[in-house]
C-alpha positions in Angstrom: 49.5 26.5 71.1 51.2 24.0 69.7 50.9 20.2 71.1 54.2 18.6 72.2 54.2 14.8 70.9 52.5 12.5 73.2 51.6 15.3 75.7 50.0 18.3 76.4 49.7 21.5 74.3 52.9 23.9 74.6 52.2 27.0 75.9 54.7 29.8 74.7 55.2 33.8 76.4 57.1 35.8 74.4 58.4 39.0 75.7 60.3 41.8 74.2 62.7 44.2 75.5 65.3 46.6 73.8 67.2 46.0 76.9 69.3 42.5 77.9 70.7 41.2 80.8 74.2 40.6 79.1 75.0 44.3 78.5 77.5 45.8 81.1 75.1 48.9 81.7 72.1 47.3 81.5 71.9 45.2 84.8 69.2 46.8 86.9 65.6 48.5 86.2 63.9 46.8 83.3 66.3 43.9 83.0 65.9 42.7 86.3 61.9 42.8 86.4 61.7 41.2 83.1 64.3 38.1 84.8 61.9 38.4 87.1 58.9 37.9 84.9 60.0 35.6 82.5 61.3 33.3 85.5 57.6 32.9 87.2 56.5 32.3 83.5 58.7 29.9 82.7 57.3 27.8 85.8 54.7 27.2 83.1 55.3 29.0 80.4 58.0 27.6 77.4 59.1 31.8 77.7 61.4 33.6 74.8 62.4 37.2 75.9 63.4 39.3 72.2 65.8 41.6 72.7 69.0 43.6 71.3 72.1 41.6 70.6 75.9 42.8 68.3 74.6 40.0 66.2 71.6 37.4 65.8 71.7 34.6 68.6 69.8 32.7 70.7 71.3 31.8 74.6 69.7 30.4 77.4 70.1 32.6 80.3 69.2 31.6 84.5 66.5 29.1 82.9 65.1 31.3 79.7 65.7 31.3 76.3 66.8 35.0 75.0 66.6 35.9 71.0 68.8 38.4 70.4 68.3 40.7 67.2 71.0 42.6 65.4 70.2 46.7 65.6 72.3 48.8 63.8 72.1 52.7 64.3 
């Protein structure tokens, strides 16, 4: 934990999953639990979900912060 500047320690979730919430195919199953997760966390949690991307980004999606990776096959 790391402690914000003239407040409390910041207390970080990171999860990661291959699948994200802005691919067409993608929109039920895993991505919708981990939306799910991530936005109960986030009511304390600062939460980061890892996951694919076409090319390294970071977005903020419905309230959390997604990391998108490259993946090439």
């Amino acid at each position: 934990m790391s402690a914000a500047p003239d407040g409390p320690a910041v207390r970080r979730v990171v999860i990661s999953s291959f699948d994200n919430p802005a691919h067409p195919h993608y929109q039920g199953g895993g991505v919708a639990v981990i939306e799910v997760m991530a936005g109960r966390l986030g009511e304390d949690f600062e939460v980061t979900v890892l996951t694919v991307g076409r090319r390294s980004e970071s977005v903020l999606h419905n309230g959390i912060r997604y990391r998108r990776l490259p993946l090439q096959w």
